[in-house]
C-alpha positions in Angstrom: -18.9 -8.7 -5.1 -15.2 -7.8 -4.6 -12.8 -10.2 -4.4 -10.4 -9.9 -1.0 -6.8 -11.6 -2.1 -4.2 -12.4 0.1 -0.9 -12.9 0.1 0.9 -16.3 1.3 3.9 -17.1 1.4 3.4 -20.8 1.5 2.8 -23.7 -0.9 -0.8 -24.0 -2.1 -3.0 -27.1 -3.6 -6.4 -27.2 -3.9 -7.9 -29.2 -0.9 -4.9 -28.0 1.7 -5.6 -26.4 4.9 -3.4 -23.7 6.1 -2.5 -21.3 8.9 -1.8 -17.9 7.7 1.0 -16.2 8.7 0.7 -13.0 10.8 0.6 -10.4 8.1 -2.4 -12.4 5.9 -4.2 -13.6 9.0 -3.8 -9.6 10.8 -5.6 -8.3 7.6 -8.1 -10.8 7.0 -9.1 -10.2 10.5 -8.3 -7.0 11.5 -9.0 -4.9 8.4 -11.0 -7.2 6.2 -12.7 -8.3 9.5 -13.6 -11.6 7.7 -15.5 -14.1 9.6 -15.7 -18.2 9.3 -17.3 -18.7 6.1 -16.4 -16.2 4.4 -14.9 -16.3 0.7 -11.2 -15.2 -0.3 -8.8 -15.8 -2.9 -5.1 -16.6 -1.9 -1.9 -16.5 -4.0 1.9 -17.3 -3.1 3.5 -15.8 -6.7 3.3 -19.0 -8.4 0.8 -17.6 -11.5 -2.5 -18.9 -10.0 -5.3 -18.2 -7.6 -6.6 -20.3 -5.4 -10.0 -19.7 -4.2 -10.5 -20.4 -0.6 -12.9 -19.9 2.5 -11.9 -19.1 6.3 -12.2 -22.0 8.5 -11.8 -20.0 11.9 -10.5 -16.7 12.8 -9.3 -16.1 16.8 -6.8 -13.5 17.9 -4.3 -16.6 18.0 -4.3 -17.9 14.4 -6.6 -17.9 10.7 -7.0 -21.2 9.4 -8.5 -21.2 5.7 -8.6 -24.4 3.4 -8.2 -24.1 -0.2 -11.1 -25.3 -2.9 -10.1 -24.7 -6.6 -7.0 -23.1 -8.6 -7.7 -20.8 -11.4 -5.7 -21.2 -14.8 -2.3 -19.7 -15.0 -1.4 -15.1 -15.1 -0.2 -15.0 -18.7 3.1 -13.8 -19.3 3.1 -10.3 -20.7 4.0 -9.6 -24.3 6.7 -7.3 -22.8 8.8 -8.0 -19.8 9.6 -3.9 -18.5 12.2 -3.4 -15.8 11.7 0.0 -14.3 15.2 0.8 -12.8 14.4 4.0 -10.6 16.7 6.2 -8.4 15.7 6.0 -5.0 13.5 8.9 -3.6 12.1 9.6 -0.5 9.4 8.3 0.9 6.1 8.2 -0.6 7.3 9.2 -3.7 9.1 5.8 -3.9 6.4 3.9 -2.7 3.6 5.9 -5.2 6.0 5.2 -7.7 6.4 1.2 -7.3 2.9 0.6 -6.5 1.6 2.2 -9.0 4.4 0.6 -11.4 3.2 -2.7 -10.2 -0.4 -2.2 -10.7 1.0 -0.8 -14.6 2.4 -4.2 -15.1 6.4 -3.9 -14.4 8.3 -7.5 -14.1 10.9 -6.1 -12.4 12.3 -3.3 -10.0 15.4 -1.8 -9.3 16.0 0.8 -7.3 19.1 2.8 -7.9 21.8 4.9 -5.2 22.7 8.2 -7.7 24.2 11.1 -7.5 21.2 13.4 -6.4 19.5 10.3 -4.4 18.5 12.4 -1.3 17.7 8.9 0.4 21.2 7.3 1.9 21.1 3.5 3.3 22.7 0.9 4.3 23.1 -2.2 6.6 19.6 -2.4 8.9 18.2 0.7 7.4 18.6 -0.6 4.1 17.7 -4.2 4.6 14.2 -2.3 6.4 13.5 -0.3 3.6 14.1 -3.4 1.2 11.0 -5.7 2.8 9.4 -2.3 3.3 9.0 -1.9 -0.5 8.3 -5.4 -0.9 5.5 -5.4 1.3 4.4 -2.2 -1.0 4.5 -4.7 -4.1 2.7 -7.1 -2.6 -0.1 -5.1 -1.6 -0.3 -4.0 -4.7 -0.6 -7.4 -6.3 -3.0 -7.7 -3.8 -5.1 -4.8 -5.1 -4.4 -5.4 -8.6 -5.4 -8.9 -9.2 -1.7 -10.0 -10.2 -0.8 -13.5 -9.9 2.7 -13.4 -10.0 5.1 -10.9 -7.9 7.3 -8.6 -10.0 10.8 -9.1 -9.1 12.4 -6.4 -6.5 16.3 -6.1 -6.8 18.4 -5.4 -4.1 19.2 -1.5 -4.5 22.6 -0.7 -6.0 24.7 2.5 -7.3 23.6 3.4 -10.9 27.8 3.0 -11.7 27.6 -0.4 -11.1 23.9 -1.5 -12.8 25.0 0.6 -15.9 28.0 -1.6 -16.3 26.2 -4.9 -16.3 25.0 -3.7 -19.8 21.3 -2.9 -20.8 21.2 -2.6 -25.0 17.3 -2.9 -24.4 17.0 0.0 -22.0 15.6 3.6 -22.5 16.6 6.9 -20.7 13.6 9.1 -19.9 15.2 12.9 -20.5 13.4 15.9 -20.9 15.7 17.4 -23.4 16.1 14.2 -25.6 15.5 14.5 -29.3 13.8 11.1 -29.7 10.2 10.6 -28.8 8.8 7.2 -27.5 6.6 6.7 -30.4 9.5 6.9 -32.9 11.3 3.9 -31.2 11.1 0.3 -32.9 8.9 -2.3 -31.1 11.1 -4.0 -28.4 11.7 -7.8 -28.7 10.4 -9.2 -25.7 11.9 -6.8 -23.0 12.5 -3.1 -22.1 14.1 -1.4 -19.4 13.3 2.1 -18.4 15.5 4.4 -16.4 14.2 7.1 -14.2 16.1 9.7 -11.6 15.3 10.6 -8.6 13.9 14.1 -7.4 16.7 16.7 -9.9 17.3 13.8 -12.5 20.0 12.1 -13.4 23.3 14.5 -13.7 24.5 15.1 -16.9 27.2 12.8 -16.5 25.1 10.1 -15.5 23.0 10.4 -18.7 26.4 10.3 -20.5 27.1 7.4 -18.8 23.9 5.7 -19.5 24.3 6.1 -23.4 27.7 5.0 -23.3 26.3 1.9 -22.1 23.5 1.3 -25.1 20.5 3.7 -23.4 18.4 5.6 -25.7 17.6 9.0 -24.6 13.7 9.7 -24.7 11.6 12.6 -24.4 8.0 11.7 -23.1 6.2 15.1 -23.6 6.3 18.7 -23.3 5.8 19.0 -19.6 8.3 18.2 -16.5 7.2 15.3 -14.6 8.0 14.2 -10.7 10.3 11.3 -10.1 6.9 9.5 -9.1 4.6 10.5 -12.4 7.3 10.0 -14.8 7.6 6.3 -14.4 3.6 5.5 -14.5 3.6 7.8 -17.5 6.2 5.8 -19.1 5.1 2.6 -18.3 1.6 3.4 -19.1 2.7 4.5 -23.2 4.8 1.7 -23.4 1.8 -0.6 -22.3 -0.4 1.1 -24.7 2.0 0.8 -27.4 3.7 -2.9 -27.4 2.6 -4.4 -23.8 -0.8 -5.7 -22.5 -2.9 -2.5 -22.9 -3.3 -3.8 -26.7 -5.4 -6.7 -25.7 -8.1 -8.3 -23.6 -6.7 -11.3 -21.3 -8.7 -14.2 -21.8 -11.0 -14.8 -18.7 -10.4 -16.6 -15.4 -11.3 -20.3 -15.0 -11.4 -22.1 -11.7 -10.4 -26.2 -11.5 -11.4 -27.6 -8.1 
């Protein structure tokens, strides 16, 4: 039977009784359509689970009480940053979903030259929790435990010049393939245009600051493939694709 998850963004113990906040308690009710009794699992970022069952569900409030905790999310063999230039609409929110079900750590969206997306104050504070309620409904989906980390969005001038030795430039016309690359220590941070790419000065800039230039194939790929293609071969190659997680125990 599927699990339905649920994000919280409160403190959790096994025993506790909660109220959910509106967004948890309007989808257990309203789109899960969960009644008293019924089973769910609820997480707050902390690496765990905690298996729970509704107590009551009215148009005013879900309470649920929680009944065991399951043993810790691993920490991935590779921490991946995808730092991505902001593109419009659902292509920026295929593109971190998907990315978060792939197994990024982190996200940072990027202002660059050919960004056809321009925001500020409100709008931009808006479009912030917007693409964090994107992540977590992805970790939601996905099973994760723990909520990769969403950076405020900045201009690529000034994220290049906070240094990023680790980091790899997806270019179509770069000699260097991804399978020729050394095994990354423990992190790796990809960078991705938006719609048009990076400009060539922007590349330039990019490996002035330590960014290998990679080619990932023969074919052009969208702003919102290209990342999940990435992320996937990098997976594959040094990240958690290479190995089963060991399996989920609950303590009550």
């Amino acid at each position: 039977m599927r699990q339905h998850r649920l994000f919280t963004e409160q403190p959790l113990a096994v025993g506790s009784e909660l109220r959910l906040e509106p967004r948890p308690a309007r989808h257990a009710a309203k789109v899960l359509r969960l009644v008293p009794g019924a089973p769910v699992v609820l997480f707050n970022g902390d690496g765990y689970d905690y298996d729970a069952q509704l107590l009551s569900s009215t148009r005013e409030e879900v309470r649920v009480r929680t009944l065991a905790v399951s043993a810790p999310e691993p920490e991935p063999p590779l921490a991946i940053t995808l730092a991505l230039g902001i593109s419009r609409g659902e292509r920026m929110d295929l593109a971190i979903q998907k990315a978060v079900e792939l197994g990024v750590s982190a996200i940072q969206p990027l202002f660059t030259t050919r960004s056809l997306v321009r925001l500020s104050g409100d709008r931009l504070a808006k479009r912030h929790a917007h693409w964090r309620g994107v992540i977590i409904a992805a970790c939601e989906q996905s099973g994760r435990r723990r909520l990769p980390r969403l950076e405020p969005p900045i201009p690529l001038a000034r994220w290049l010049a906070s240094g990023h030795p680790d980091g790899i430039l997806l270019h179509q016309a770069a000699a260097t393939a991804l399978t020729a690359l050394p095994p990354p220590a423990a992190t790796l941070t990809l960078l991705i245009g938006p719609e048009g790419g990076l400009t060539p000065d922007e590349r330039e800039q990019a490996q002035a600051q330590g960014l290998t230039p990679v080619w990932l194939g023969p074919r052009v790929l969208r702003t919102e493939t290209a990342p999940l293609a990435a992320i996937a071969a990098v997976q594959a190659l040094w990240g958690d694709f290479r190995s089963h997680p060991p399996t989920v125990t609950r303590a009550c």
